[in-house]
C-alpha positions as CSV (number, residue, x, y, z in Angstrom):
1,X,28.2,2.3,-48.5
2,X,27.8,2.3,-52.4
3,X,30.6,3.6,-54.0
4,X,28.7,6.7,-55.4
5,X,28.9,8.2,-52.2
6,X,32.3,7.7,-50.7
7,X,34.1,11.3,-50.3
8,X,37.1,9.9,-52.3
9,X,35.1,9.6,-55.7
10,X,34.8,13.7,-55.6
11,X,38.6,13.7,-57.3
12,X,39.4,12.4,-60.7
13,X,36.5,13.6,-63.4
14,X,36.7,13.5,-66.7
15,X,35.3,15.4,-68.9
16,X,32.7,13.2,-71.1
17,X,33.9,14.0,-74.2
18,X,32.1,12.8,-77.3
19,X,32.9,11.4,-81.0
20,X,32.4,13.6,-82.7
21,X,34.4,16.9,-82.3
22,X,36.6,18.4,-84.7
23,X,39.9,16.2,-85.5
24,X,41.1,13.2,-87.2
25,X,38.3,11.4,-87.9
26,X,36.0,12.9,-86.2
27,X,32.0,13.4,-87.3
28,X,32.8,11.5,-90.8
29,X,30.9,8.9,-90.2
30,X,31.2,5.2,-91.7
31,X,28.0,4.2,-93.1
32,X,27.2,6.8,-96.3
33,X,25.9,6.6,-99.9
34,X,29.1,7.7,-101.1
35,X,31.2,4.4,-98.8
36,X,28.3,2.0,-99.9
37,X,28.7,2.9,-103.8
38,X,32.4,3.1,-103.2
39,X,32.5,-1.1,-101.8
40,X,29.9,-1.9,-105.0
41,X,31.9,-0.3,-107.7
42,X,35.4,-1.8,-106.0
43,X,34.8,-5.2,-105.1
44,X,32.3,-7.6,-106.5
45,X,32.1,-10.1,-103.4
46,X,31.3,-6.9,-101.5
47,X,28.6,-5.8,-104.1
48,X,26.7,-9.0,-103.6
49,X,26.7,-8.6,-99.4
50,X,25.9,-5.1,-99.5
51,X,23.1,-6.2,-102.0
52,X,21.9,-9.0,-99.6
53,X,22.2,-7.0,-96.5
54,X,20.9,-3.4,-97.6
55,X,21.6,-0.2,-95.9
56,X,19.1,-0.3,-92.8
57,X,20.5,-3.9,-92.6
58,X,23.5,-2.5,-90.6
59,X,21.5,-0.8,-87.7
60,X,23.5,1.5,-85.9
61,X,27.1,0.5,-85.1
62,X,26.9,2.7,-82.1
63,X,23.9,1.6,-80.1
64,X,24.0,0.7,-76.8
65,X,27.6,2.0,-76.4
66,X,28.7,5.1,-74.1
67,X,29.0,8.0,-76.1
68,X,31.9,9.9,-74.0
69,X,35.7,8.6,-74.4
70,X,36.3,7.3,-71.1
71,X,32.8,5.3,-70.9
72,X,33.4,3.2,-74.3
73,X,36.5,2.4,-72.7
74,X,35.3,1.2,-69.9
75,X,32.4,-0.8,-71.9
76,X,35.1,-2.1,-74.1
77,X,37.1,-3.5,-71.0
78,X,34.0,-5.1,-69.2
79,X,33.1,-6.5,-72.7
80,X,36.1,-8.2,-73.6
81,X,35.5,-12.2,-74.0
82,X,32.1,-12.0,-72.8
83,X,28.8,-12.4,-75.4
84,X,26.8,-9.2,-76.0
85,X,24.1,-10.4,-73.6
86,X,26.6,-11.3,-70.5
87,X,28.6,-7.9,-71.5
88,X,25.6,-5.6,-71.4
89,X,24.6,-7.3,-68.1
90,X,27.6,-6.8,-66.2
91,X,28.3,-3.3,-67.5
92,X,24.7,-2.4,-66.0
93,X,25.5,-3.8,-63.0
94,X,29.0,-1.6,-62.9
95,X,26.9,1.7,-63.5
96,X,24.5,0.6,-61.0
97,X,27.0,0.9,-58.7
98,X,28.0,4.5,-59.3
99,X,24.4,5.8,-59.6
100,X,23.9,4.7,-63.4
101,X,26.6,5.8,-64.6
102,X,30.2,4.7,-65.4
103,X,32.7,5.6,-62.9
104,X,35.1,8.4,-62.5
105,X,39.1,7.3,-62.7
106,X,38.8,8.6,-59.0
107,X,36.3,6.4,-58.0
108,X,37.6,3.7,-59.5
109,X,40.7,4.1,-57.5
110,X,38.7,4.8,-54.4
111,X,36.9,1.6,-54.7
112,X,37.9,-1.5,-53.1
113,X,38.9,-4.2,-55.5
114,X,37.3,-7.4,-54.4
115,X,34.2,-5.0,-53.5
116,X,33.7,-3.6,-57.1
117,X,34.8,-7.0,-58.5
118,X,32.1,-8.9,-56.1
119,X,29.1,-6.6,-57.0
120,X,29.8,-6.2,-61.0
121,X,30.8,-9.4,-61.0
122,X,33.7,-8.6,-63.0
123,X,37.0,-10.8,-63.0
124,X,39.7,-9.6,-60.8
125,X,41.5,-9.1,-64.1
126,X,39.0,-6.6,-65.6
127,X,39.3,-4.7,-62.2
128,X,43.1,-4.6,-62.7
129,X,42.3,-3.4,-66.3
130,X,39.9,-0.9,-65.0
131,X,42.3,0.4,-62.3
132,X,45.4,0.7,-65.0
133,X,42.8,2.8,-67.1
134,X,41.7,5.5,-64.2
135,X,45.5,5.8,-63.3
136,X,46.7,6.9,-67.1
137,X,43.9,9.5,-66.8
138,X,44.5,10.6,-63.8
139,X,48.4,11.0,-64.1
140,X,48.2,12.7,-67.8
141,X,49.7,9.6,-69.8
142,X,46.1,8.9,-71.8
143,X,44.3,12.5,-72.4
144,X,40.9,11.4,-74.1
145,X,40.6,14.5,-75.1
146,X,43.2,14.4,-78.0
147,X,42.4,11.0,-79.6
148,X,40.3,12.4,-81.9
149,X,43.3,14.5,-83.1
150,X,45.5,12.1,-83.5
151,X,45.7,9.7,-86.7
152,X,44.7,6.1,-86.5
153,X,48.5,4.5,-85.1
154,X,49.1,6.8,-82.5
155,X,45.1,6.1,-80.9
156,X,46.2,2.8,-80.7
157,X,49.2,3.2,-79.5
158,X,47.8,5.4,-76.7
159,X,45.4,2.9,-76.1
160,X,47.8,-0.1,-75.5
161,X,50.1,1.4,-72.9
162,X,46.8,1.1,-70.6
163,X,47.0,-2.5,-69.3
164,X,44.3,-4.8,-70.8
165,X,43.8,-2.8,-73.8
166,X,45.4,-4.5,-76.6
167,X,45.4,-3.6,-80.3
168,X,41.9,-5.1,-80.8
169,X,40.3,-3.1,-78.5
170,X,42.1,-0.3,-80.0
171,X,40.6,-1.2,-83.1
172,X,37.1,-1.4,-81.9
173,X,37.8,1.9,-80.5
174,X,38.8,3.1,-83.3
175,X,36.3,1.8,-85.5
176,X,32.8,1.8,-83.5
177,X,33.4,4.9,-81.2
178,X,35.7,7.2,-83.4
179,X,34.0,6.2,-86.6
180,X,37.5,6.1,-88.1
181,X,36.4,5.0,-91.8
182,X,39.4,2.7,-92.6
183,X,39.9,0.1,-90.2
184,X,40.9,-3.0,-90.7
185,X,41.4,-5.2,-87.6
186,X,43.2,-8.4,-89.2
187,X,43.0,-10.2,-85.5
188,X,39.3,-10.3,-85.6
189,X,38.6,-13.8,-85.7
190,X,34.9,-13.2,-87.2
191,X,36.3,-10.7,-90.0
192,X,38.6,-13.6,-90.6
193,X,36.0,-16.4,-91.0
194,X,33.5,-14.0,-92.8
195,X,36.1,-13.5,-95.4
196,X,37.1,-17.0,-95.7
197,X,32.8,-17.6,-96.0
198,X,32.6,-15.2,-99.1
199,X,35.2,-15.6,-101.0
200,X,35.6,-19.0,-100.5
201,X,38.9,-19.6,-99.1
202,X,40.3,-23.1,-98.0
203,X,41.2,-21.7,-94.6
204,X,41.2,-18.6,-92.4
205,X,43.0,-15.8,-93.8
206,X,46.1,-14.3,-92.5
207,X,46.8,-10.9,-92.0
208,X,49.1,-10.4,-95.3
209,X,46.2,-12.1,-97.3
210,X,43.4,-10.2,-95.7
211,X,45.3,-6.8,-96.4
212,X,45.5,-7.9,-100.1
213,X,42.1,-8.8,-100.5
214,X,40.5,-5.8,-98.7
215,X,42.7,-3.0,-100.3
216,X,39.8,-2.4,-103.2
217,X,37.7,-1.2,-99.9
218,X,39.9,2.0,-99.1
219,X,39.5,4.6,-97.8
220,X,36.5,2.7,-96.5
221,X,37.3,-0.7,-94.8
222,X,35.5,-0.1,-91.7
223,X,32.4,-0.2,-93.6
224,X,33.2,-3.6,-95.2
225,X,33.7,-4.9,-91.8
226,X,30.8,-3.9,-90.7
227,X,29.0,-5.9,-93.6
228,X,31.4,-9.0,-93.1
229,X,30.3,-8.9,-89.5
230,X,26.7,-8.6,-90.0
231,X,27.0,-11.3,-92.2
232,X,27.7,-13.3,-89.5
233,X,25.4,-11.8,-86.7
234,X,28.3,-10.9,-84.9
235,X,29.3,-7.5,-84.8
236,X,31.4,-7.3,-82.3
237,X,30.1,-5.9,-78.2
């Protein structure tokens, strides 16, 4: 019987809330005149990319992803490791599953594990991480509906206490979904190389040395990542 219509999924809805709202964050935006001139004027390195890249150059940061909470969390946890094609395949055949759409926390937990594994062809792993997601829901530890309230730390640190989440994904969260405009996710291995690329550095940057170079961008260092990534073709799934 497909998942969608096993009697157990009926418990456990969340409410598809959207970035967006009112809150911390929330409805700003990343990509405006007012961020692009801010990145010219502030840093000459990111003058030239934005120059080379344009405006329209970025696309949209948020196509293709869920636009409720609990389904770009669920994207981001299917995603993790894989290439944008293989992601966006196996995420389609997850909501295939539930009738196109993502699943509930209920049916999540309602599902049998090697049966949801086998069809989405996710890794037992992932199905872990999906499980440890629908039970912080479902028991009150993650509410989506106050991340957008809450400044960028505590997000994340609501976000890692879900098993498979780490501070990445957090980030990504943070950053794509949220439209927080000053992230800076010093882990990101293409962010890393991008910066070593442009400002011609002997070797990947670490964290201390990537802070340093990208405090010019603030308040807008999501924006600057976007460019660095782009420079690369490789903005993150």
């Amino acid at each position: 019987m497909p998942a969608s219509r096993r009697a157990g999924a009926a418990g456990g809805r969340v409410r598809r809330t959207a970035a967006g709202g009112a809150g911390a964050g929330a409805g700003r935006g990343v990509v405006s005149p007012r961020a692009i001139a801010h990145l010219r004027r502030a840093d000459p390195v990111l003058r030239a990319l934005v120059d080379e890249i344009g405006v329209d150059g970025l696309g949209d940061p948020r196509r293709g992803r869920p636009a409720d909470h609990y389904g770009a969390l669920v994207r981001s946890i299917v995603g993790q490791q894989l290439s944008t094609r293989a992601a966006r395949a196996i995420y389609a055949r997850l909501t295939d599953r539930y009738g196109g759409r993502a699943p509930t926390p209920g049916e999540v937990l309602a599902d049998d594990p090697e049966e949801l594994r086998a069809a989405a062809g996710l890794s037992r792993a992932k199905v872990t991480f999906l499980r440890s997601l629908a039970e912080h829901i479902l028991d009150g530890s993650l509410e989506l509906e106050r991340l957008e309230q809450l400044p960028d730390e505590r997000v994340i640190a609501e976000l890692v206490a879900v098993k498979g989440l780490g501070v990445w994904t957090a980030q990504m969260f943070l950053m794509f979904h949220l439209q927080r405009p000053d992230v800076l996710p010093v882990g990101d291995l293409g962010i890393r190389r991008a910066m070593m690329l442009r400002y011609g550095l002997p070797e990947l940057p670490a964290p201390a040395e990537m802070e340093r170079l990208a405090a010019p961008w603030r308040p807008h260092r999501t924006l600057a990542c976007l460019y660095l990534w782009r420079s690369l073709a490789a903005t993150p799934v």
